[in-house]
NUGU-378657 format. One record per residue (C-alpha): residue number from 1; x, y, z. Coordinates in nm, 2 decimals. Last residue first. Example, Ala and Ser with C-alpha at 12.3 -4.5 7.8 and 13.67 -1.06 7.14 Angstrom:
! residues 2
+-----+--------+--------+--------+
: num :     xx :     yy :     zz :
+-----+--------+--------+--------+
:   2 :   1.37 :  -0.11 :   0.71 :
:   1 :   1.23 :  -0.45 :   0.78 :
+-----+--------+--------+--------+
This chain:
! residues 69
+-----+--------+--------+--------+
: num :     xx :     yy :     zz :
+-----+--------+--------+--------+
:  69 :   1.10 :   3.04 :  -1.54 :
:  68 :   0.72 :   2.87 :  -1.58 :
:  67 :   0.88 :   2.58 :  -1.73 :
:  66 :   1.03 :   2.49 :  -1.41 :
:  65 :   0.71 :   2.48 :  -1.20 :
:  64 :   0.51 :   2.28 :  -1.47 :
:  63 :   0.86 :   2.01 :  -1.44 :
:  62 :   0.79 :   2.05 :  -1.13 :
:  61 :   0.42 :   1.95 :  -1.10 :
:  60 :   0.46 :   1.71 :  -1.35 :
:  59 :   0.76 :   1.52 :  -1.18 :
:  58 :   0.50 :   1.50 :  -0.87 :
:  57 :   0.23 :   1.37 :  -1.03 :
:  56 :   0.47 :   1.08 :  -1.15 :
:  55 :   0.58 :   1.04 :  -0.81 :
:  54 :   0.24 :   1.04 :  -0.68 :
:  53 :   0.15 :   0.74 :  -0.92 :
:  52 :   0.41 :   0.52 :  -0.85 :
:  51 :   0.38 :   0.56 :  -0.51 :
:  50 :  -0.04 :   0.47 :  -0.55 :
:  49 :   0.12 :   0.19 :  -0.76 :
:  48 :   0.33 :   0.06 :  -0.49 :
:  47 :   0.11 :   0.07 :  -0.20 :
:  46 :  -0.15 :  -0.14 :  -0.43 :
:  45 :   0.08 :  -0.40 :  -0.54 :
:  44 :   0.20 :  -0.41 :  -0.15 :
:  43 :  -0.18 :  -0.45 :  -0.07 :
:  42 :  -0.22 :  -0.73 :  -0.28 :
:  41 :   0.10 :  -0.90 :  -0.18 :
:  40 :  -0.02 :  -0.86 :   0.23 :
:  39 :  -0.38 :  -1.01 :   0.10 :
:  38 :  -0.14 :  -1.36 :  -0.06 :
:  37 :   0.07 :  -1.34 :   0.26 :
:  36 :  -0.23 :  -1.35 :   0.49 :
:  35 :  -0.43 :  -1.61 :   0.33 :
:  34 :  -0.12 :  -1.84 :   0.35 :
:  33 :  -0.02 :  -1.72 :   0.71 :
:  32 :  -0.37 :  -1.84 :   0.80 :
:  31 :  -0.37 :  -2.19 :   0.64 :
:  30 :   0.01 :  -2.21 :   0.83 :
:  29 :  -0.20 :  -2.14 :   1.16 :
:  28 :  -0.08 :  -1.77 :   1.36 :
:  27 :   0.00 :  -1.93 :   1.74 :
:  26 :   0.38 :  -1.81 :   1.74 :
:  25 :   0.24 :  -1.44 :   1.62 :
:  24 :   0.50 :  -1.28 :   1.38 :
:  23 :   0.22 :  -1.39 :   1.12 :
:  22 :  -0.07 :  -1.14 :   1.26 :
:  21 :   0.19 :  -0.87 :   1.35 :
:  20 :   0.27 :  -0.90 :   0.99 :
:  19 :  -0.08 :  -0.90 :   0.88 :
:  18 :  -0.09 :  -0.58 :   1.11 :
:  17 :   0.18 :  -0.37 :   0.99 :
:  16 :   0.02 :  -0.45 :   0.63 :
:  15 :  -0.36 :  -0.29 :   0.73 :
:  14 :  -0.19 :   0.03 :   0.87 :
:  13 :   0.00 :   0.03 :   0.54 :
:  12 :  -0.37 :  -0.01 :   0.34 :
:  11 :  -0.48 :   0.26 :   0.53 :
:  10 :  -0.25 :   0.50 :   0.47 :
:   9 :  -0.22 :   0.47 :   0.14 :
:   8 :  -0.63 :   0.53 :   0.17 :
:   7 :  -0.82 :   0.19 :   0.14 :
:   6 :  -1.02 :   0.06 :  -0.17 :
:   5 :  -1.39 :   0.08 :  -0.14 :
:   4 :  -1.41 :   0.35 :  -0.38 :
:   3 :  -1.50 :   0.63 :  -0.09 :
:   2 :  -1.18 :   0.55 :   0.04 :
:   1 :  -1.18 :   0.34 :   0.39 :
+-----+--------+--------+--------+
């Protein structure tokens, strides 16, 4: 895990194919489907915003590129 105690991109999609192995699974409880959902939204808010993030980094970085021209 990151040094900050939240997971790499990486990570945190490694951790999302398993909740969904997790609830594909005929013996998975309904309580544990609940807790499961509500961590697999966390991590999709998370995977989202790090996306967010390096696309805005990334329209910098070119935008840098095509000023330099």
């Amino acid at each position: 895990m990151a040094h900050n105690n939240k997971p790499t991109y990486a990570e945190a999609i490694a951790e999302l194919e398993s909740i969904v192995a997790r609830i594909q699974d005929d013996s998975c409880e309904i309580e544990t489907i609940k807790e499961l959902t509500a961590r697999a939204m966390t991590l999709l808010k998370y995977c989202k915003e790090k996306l967010f993030e390096t696309d805005e980094s990334l329209k910098k970085l070119l935008d840098e590129l095509d000023e330099g021209k």
